[in-house]
C-alpha positions as CSV (number, residue, x, y, z in Angstrom):
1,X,21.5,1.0,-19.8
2,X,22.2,0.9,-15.9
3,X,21.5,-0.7,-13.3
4,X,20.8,-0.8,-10.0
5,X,20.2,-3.2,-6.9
6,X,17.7,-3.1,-3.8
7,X,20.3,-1.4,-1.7
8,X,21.1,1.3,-4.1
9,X,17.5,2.0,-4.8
10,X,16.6,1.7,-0.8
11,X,20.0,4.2,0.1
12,X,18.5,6.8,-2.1
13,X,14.6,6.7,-0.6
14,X,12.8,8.0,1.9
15,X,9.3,8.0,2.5
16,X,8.1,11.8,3.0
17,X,9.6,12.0,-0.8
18,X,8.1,8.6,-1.7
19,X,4.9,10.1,-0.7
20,X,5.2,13.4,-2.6
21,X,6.3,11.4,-5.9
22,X,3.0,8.9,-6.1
23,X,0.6,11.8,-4.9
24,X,2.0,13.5,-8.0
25,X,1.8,10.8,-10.0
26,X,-2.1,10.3,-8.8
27,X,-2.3,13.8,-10.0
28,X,-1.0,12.8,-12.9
29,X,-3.7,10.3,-13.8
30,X,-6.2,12.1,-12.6
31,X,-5.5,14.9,-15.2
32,X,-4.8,12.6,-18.0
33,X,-0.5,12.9,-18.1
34,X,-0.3,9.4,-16.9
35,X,-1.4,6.2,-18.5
36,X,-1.5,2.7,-16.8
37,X,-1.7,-0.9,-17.6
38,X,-3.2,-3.4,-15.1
39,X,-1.2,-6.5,-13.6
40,X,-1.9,-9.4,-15.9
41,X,-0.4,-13.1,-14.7
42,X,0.7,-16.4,-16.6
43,X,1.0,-19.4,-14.5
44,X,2.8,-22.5,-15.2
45,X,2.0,-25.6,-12.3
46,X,2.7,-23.5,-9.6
47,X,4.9,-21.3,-11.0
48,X,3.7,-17.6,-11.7
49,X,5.0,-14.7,-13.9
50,X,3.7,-10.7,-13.5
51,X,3.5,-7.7,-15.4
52,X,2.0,-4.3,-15.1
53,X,3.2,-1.2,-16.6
54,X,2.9,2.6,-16.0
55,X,3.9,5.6,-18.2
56,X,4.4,8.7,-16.5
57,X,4.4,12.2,-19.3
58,X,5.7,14.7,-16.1
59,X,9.3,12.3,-16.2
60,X,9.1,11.4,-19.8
61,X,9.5,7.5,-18.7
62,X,7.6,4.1,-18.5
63,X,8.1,2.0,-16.1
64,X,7.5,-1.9,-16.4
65,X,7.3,-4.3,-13.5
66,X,7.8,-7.7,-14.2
67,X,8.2,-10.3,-11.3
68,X,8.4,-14.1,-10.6
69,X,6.4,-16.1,-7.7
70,X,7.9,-18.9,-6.8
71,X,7.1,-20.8,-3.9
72,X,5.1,-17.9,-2.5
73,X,8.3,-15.6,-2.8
74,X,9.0,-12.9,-5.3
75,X,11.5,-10.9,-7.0
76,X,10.7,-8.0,-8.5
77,X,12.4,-6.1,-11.3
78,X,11.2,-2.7,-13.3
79,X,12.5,-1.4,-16.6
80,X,12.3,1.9,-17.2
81,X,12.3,3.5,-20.9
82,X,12.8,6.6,-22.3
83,X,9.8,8.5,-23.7
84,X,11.6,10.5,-25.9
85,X,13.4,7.6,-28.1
86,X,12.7,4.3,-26.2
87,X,16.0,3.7,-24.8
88,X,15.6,1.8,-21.7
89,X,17.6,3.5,-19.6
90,X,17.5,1.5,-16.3
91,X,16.7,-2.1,-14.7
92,X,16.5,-1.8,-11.0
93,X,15.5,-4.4,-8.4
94,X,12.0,-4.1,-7.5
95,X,12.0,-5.2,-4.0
96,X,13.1,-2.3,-2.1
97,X,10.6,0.3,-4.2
98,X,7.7,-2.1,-3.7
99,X,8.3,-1.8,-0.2
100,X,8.6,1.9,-0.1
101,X,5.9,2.7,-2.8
102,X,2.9,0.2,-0.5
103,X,4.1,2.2,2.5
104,X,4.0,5.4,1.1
105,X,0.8,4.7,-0.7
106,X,-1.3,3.8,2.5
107,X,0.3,6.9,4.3
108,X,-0.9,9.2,1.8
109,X,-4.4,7.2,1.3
110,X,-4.4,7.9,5.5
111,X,-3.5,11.6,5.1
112,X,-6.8,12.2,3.5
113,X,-8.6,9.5,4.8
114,X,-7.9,9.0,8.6
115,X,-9.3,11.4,11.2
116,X,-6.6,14.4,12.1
117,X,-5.1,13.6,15.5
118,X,-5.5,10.0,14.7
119,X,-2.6,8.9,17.4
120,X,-2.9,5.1,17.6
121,X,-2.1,2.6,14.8
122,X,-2.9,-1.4,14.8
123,X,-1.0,-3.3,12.8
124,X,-1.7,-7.0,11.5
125,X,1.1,-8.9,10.8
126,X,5.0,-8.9,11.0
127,X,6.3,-9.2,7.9
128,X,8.3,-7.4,5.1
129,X,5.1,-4.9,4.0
130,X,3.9,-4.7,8.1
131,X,7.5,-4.1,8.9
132,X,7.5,-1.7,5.7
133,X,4.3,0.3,7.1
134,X,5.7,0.3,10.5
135,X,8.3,2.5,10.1
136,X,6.3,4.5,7.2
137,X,3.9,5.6,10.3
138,X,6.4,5.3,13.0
139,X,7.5,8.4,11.2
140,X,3.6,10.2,11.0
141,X,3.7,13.6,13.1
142,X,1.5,12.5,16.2
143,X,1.5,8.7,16.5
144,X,2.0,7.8,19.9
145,X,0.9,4.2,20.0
146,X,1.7,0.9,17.8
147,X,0.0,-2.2,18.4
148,X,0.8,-5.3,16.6
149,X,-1.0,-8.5,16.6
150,X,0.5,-11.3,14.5
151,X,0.5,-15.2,14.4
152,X,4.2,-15.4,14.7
153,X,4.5,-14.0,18.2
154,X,8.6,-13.7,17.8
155,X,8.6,-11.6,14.9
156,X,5.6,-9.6,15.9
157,X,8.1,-8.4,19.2
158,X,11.4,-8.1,17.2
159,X,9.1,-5.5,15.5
160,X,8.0,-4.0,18.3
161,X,11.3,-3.5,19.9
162,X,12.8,-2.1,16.8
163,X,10.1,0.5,16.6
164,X,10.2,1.2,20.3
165,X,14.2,1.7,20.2
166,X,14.4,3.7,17.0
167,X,11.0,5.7,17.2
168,X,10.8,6.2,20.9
169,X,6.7,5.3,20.5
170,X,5.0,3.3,22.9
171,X,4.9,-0.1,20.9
172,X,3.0,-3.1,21.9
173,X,2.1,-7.0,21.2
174,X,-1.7,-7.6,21.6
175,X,-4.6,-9.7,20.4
176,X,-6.6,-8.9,17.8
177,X,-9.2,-7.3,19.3
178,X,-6.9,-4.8,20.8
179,X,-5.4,-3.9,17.6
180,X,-8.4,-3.7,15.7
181,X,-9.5,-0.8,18.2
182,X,-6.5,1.6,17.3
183,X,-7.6,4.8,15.4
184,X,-6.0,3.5,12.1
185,X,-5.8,-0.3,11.1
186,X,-3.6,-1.7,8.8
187,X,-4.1,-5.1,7.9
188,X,-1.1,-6.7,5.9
189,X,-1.3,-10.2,5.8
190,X,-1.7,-13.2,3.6
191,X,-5.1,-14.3,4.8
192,X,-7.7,-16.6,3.6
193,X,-10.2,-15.7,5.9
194,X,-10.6,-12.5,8.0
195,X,-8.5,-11.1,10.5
196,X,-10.6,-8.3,11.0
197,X,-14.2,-8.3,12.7
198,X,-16.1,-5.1,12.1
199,X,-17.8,-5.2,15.5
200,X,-14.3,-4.5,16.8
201,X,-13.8,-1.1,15.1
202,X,-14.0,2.2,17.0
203,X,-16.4,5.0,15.2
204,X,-14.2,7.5,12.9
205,X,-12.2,4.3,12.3
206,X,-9.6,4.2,9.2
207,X,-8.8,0.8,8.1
208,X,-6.0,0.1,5.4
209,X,-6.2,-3.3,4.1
210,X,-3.1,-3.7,1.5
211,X,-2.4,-7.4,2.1
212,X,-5.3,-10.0,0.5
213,X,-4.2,-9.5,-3.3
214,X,-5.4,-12.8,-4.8
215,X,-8.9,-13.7,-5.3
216,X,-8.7,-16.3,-2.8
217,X,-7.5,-14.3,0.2
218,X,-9.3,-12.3,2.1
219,X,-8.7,-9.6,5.6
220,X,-11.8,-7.7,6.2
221,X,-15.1,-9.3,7.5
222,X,-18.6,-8.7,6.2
223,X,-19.5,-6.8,9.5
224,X,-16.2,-4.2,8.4
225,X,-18.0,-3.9,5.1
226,X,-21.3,-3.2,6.3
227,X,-20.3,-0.1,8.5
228,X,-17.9,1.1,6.3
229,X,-19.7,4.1,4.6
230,X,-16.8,4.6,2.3
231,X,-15.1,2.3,0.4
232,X,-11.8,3.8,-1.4
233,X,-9.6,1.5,-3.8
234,X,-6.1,2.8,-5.2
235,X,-7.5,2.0,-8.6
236,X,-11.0,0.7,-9.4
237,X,-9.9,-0.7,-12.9
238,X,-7.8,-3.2,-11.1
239,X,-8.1,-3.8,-7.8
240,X,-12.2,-4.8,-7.7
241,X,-11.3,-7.4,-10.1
242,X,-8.0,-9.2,-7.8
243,X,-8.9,-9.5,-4.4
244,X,-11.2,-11.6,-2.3
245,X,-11.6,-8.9,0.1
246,X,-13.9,-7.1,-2.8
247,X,-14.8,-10.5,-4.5
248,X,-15.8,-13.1,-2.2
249,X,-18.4,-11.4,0.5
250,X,-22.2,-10.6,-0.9
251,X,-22.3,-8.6,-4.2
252,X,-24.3,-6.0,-1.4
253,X,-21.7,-5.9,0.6
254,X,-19.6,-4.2,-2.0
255,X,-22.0,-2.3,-3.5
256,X,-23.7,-1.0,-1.4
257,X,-21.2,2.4,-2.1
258,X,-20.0,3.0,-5.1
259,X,-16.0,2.7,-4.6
260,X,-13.9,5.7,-4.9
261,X,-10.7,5.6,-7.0
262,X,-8.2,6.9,-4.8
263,X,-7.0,9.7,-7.3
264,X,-10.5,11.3,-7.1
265,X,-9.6,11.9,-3.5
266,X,-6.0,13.2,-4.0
267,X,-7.6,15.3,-6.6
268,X,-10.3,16.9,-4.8
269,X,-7.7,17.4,-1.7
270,X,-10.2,15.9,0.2
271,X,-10.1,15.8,4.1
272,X,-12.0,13.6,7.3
273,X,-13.0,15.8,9.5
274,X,-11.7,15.7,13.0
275,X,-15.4,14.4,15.0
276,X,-16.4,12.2,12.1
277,X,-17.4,8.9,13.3
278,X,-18.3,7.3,9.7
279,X,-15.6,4.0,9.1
280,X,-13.1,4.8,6.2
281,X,-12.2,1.6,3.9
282,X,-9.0,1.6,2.0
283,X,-8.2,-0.9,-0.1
284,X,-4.9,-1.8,-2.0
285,X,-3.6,-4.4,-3.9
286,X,-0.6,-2.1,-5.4
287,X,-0.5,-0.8,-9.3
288,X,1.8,0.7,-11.6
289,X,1.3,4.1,-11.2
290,X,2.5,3.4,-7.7
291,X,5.9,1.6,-8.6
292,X,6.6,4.0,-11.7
293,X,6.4,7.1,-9.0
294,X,8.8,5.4,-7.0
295,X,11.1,4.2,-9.4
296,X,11.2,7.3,-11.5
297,X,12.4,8.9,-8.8
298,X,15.2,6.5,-7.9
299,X,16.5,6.5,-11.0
300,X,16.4,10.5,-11.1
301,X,18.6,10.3,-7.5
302,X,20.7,7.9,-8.6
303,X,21.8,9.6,-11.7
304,X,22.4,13.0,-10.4
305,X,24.0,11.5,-7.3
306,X,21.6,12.5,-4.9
């Protein structure tokens, strides 16, 4: 068995190639080569333990994530096992490929779901997934603007100046409203109450809401959900049942769509059109199929060398 740490896994990543490997693996599930396993928790006081599991047919590997919360931090590990005999072949650190795999999976969510020529993106918070998504977009042919509205107004312009000076984009701190008025929102925060208010959204909107993963936490408003006419999920066996953004606002609210399982989009190669003025709801709370992509194709770099 080897292993590997975070910056092995990160040296070896990038994101246009992190983005090819889940929308495979999407593919993958959508056609039946791909089974996965939702998250399931244990807690002891305050103490939590994680697991979720993916197998992916196309690499002939399953990947299981298993990770520790303790005192709201977490360290993240995935096995991977062979399909052919069961070896388990690698243990890597989780935290780099979690980082890279939420990125990559809201870029390619926004590749079919934002409005082509989308050239503005506000951001909600400053830490290690906005940071993450940051420079996931930074990277997006035709972003011109990044605006970033945080609580912690330090880290929020440390951000901002690192994007400015290695992205050349025009990068600003602003307030919410500001932010929320960018052609694509992405909201990755810890909240218990909403960040976003819908009234703030322009029409055509995209909004990408990956932080908000417990029952108990929640980013987008009631307003956002009634003008959003879609409302796409990166899985709908698991993430309707784990955050408050889809469990805590009027049963309505939520229904008042049906939600559409992200791989039925990559699927159907579906894509906005470039007048729509409909609102576009993405929401995320990360799966395995997501960090088995990701950490398939680690492991397949690192051995070879690449």
């Amino acid at each position: 068995m080897k292993t590997y740490t975070n910056a092995q896994v990160a040296g070896c990543l990038d994101i246009p190639s992190s983005v090819e490997a889940i929308r495979r693996a999407y593919l993958e599930m959508a056609n039946g080569g791909a089974s996965v396993q939702p998250r399931a928790r244990i807690g002891l006081a305050d103490l939590k333990f994680s697991a979720m599991s993916a197998m992916l047919g196309s690499a002939r590997l399953a990947a299981s994530k298993l990770y520790t919360t303790i005192d709201g931090r977490f360290r993240f590990y995935i096995a991977l096992f062979s399909l052919d005999d069961g070896e388990l072949v690698a243990l890597l650190e989780g935290d780099s490929i979690t980082g890279f795999r939420t990125s990559a999976t809201t870029l390619l969510a926004a590749e079919h779901l934002a409005r082509p020529g989308s050239a503005s993106l506000g951001l909600f918070g400053s830490g290690i997934q906005a940071r993450a998504h940051a420079l996931a977009f930074a990277a997006r042919p035709g972003l011109r603007e990044l605006r970033i509205h945080s609580p912690d107004e330090a880290s929020a312009r440390a951000l901002a100046d690192e994007i400015a000076a290695g992205h050349g984009i025009g990068t600003r701190v602003v307030e919410a409203r500001e932010a929320a008025e960018a052609d694509i929102v992405v909201l990755a925060t810890r909240a218990s109450e909403p960040v976003l208010r819908g009234d703030w959204l322009r029409p055509g909107a995209f909004v990408a809401s990956i932080g908000a993963t417990r029952p108990d936490q929640r980013e987008i408003d009631d307003a956002s959900l009634q003008r959003a006419s879609r409302l796409v999920v990166d899985w709908t066996r698991q993430t309707p049942l784990e955050t408050g953004d889809l469990l805590l606002p009027p049963r309505e609210l939520v229904e008042r769509r049906p939600l559409v399982d992200l791989s039925t989009v990559i699927a159907a190669g579906e894509r906005r059109a470039g007048d729509a003025e409909d609102i576009v709801i993405y929401k995320a709370v990360g799966i395995a199929l997501q960090d088995a992509a990701v950490a398939c194709l680690a492991y397949t770099r690192l051995v070879s060398g690449h």
